[in-house]
Z-matrix of the N, CA and C atoms (Angstrom, degrees):
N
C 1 1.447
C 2 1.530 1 108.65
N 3 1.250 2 118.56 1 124.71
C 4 1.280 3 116.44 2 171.94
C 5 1.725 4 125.00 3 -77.63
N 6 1.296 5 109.15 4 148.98
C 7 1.585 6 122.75 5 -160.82
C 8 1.544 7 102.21 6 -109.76
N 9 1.521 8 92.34 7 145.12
C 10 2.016 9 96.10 8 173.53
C 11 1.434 10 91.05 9 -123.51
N 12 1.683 11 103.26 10 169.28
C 13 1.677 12 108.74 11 -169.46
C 14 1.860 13 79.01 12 -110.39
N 15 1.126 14 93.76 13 134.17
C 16 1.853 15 91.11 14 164.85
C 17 1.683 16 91.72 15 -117.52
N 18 1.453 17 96.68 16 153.99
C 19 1.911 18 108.88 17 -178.81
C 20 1.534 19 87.91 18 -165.24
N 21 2.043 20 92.36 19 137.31
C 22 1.183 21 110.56 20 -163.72
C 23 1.362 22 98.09 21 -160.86
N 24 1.348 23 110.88 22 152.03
C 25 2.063 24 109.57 23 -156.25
C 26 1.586 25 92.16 24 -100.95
N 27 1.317 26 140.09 25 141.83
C 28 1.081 27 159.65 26 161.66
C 29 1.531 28 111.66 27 -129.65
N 30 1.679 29 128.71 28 141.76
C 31 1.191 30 115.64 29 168.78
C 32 1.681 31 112.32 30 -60.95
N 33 1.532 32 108.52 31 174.61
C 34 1.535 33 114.64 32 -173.03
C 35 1.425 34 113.11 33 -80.68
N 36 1.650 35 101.36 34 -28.44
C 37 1.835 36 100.02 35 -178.61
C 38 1.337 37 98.39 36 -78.12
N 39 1.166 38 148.08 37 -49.12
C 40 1.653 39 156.90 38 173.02
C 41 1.681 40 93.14 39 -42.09
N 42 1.487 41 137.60 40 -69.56
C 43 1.067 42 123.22 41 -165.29
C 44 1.316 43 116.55 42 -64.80
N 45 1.862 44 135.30 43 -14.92
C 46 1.155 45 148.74 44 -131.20
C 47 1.624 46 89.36 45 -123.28
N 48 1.237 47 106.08 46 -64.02
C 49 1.258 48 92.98 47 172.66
C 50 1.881 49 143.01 48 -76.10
N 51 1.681 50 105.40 49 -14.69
C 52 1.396 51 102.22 50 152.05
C 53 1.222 52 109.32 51 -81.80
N 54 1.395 53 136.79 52 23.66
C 55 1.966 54 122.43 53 172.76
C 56 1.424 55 78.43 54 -106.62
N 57 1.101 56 149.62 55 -56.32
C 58 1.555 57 150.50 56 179.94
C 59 1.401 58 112.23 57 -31.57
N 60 1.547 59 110.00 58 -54.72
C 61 1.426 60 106.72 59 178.22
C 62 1.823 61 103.09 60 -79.07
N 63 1.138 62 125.10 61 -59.56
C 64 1.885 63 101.95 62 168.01
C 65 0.891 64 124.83 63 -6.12
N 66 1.666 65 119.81 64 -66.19
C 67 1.473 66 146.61 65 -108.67
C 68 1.920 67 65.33 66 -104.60
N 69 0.984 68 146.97 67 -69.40
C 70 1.238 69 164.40 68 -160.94
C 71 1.871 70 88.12 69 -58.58
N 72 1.042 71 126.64 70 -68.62
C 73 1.581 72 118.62 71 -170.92
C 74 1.685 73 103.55 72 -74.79
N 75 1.246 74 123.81 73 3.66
C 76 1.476 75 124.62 74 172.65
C 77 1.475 76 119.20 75 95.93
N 78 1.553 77 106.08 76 -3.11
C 79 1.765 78 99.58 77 177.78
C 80 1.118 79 84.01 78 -117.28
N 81 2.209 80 106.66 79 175.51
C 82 1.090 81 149.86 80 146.01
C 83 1.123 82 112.45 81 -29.02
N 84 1.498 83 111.00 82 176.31
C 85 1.282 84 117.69 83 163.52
C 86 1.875 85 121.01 84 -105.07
N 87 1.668 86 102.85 85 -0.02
C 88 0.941 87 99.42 86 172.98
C 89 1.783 88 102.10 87 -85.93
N 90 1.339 89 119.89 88 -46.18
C 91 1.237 90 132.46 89 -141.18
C 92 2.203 91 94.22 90 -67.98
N 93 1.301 92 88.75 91 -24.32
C 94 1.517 93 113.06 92 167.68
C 95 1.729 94 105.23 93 -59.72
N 96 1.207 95 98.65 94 -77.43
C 97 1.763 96 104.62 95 -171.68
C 98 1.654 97 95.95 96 -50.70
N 99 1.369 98 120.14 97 -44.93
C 100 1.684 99 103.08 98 -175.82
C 101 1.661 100 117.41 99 -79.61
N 102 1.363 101 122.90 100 -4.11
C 103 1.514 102 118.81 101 160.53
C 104 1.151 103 97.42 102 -81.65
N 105 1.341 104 163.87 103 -37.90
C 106 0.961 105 146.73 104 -156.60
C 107 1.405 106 109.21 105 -87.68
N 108 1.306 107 115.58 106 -33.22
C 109 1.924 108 116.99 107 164.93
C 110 1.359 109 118.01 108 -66.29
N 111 1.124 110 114.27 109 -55.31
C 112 1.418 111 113.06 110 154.74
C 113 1.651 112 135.95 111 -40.25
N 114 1.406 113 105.77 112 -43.25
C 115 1.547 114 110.34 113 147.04
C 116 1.114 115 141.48 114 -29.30
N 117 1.781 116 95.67 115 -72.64
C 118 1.428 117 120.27 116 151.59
C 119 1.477 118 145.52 117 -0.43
N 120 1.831 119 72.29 118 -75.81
C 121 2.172 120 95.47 119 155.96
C 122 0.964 121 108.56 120 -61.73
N 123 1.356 122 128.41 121 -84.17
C 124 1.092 123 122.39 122 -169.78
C 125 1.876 124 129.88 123 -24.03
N 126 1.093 125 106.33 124 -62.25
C 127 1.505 126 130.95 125 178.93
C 128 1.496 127 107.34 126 -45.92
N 129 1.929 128 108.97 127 -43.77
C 130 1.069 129 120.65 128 -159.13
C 131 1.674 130 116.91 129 54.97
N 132 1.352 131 113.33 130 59.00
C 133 1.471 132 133.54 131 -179.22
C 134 1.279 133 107.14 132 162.05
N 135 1.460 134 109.02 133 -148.64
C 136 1.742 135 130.45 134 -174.91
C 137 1.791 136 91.09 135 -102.77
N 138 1.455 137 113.79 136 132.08
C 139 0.958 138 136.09 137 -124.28
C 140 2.234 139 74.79 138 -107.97
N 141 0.862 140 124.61 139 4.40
C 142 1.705 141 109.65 140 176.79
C 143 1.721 142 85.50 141 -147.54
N 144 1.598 143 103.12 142 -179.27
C 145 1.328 144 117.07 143 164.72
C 146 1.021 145 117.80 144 -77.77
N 147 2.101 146 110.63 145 141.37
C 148 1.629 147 103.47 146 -179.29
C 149 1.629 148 81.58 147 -121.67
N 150 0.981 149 117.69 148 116.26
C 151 1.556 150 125.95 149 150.30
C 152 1.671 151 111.69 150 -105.20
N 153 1.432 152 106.77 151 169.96
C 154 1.531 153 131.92 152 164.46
C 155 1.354 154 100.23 153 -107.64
N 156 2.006 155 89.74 154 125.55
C 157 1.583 156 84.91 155 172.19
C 158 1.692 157 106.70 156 -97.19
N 159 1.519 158 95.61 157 156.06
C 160 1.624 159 104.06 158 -172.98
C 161 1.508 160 89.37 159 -77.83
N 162 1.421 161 100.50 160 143.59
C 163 1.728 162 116.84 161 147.23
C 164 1.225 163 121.18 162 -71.24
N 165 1.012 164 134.36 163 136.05
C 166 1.348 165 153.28 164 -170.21
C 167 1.678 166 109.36 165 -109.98
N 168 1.010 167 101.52 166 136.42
C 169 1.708 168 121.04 167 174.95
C 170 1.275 169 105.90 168 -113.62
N 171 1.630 170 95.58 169 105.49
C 172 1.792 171 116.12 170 -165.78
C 173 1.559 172 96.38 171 -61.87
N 174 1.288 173 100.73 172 -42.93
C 175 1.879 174 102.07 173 -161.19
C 176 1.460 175 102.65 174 -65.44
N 177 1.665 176 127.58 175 -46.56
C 178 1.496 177 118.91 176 170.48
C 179 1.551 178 121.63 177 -42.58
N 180 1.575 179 119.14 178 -52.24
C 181 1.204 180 154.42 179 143.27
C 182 1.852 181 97.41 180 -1.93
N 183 1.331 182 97.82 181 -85.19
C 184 1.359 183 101.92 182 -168.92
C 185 1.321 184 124.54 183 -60.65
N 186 1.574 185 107.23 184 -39.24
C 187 1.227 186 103.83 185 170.40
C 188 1.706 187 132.31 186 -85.09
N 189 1.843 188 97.80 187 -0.33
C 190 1.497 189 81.71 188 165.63
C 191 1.670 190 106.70 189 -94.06
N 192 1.521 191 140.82 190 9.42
C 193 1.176 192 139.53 191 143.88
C 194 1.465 193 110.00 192 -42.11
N 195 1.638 194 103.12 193 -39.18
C 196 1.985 195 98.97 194 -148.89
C 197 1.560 196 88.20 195 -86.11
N 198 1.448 197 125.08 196 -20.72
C 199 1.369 198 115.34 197 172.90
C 200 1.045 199 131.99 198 -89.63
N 201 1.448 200 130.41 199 -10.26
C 202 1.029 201 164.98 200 136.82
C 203 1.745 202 119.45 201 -36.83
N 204 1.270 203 106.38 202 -43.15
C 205 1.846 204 118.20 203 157.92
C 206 1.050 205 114.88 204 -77.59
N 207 1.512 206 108.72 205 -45.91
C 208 1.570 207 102.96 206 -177.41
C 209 1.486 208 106.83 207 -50.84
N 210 1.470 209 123.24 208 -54.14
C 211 1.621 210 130.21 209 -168.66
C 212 1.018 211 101.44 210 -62.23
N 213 1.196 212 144.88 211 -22.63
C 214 1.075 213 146.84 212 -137.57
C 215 2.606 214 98.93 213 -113.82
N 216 1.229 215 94.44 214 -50.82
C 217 1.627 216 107.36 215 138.38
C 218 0.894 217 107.65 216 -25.98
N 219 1.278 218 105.76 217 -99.47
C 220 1.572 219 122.99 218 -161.45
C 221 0.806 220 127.31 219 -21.34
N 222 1.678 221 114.98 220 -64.14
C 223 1.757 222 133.34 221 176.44
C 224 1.107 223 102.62 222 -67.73
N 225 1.754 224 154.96 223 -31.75
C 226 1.075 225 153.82 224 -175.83
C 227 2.188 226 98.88 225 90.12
N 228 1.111 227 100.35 226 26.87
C 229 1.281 228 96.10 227 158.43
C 230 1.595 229 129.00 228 -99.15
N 231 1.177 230 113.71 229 2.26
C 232 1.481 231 112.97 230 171.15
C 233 1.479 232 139.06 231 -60.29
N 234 1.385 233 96.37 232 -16.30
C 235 1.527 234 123.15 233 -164.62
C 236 1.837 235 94.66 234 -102.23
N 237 1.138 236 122.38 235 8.54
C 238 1.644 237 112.23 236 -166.00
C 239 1.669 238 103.31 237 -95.08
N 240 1.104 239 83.64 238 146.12
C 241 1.485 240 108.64 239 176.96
C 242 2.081 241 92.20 240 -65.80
N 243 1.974 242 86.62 241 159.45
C 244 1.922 243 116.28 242 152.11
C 245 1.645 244 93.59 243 -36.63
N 246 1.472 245 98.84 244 -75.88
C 247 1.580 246 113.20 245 -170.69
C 248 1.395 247 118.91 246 -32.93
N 249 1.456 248 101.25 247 -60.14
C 250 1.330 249 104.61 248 -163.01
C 251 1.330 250 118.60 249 -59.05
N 252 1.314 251 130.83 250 -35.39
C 253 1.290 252 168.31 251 160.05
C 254 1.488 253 110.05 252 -41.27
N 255 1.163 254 98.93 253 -57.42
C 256 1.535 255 101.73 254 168.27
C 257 1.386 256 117.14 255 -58.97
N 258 1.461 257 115.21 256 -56.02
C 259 1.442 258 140.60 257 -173.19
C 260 1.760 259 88.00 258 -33.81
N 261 1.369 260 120.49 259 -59.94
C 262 1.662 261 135.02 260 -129.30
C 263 1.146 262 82.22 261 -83.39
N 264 1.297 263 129.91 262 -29.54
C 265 1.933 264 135.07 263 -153.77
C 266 1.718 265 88.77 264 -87.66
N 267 0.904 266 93.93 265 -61.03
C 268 1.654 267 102.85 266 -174.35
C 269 1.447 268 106.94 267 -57.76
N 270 1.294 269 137.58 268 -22.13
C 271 1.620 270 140.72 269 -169.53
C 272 1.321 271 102.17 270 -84.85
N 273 0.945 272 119.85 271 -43.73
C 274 1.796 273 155.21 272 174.92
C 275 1.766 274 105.21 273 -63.81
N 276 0.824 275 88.98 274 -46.26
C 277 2.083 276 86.13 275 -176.16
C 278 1.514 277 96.49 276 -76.76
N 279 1.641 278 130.83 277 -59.47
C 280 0.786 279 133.03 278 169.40
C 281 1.707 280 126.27 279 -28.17
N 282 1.434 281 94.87 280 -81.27
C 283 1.803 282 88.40 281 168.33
C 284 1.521 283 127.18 282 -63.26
N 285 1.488 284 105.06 283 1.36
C 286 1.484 285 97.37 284 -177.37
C 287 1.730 286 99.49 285 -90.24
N 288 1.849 287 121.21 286 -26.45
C 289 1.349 288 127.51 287 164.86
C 290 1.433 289 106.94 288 -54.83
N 291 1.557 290 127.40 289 -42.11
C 292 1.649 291 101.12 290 -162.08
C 293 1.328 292 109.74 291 -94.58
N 294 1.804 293 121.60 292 7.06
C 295 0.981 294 106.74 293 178.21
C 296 1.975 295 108.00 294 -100.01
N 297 1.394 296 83.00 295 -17.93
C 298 2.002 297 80.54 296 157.78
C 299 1.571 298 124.33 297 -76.45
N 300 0.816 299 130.08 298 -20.26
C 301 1.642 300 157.52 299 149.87
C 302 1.911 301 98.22 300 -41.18
C-alpha cells in the first residue's frame, strides 16, 4: 500500500504536550495522528463531539436558585427528604399509568 507524508504546523508546547499524553498511553505521536484518521473514516466525520459551550450568566443562574427556594418555601417542599421525593415521583407515574389505562 502506498504512503503519503502529511505535515502540518502546530505550536511546540501543543505538540509536546499531546506526545506526553501518548507517550503515557504507549504510542507515538504519529501512530496517534493515524488512529485518529482512521477514526475519521470510520465515524465518517470528527471522531468525538464538537459542541459550543454556552456562557452562562452566573447572576441569572443565581437568582433562578433564589427563586427556586423561595417556591420551593412556599409549597412547603423544601424540607423533603431523597425519599420523599421519590415517593411523589412514584405517586405521579402511577396515577399518570391508570389514567392512560
Amino acid at each position: 500500500m502506498a504512503t503519503s507524508i502529511i505535515q502540518f504546523r502546530v505550536d511546540d508546547e501543543l505538540k509536546n504536550e499531546a506526545a506526553a499524553v501518548y507517550e503515557k498511553l504507549g504510542i507515538d505521536l504519529s501512530t496517534a495522528m493515524r488512529m485518529f484518521l482512521k477514526r475519521s473514516v470510520m465515524e465518517n466525520g470528527i471522531p468525538f463531539p464538537m459542541t459550543i459551550q454556552r456562557n452562562y450568566d452566573t447572576a441569572k443562574a443565581m437568582q433562578a436558585v433564589k427563586t427556586l427556594n423561595s417556591q420551593a418555601q412556599a409549597n412547603g417542599s423544601s424540607e423533603m427528604s431523597l425519599e420523599d421525593i421519590n415517593a411523589e415521583i412514584d405517586a405521579y407515574r402511577k396515577e399518570r399509568k391508570t389514567k392512560k389505562e
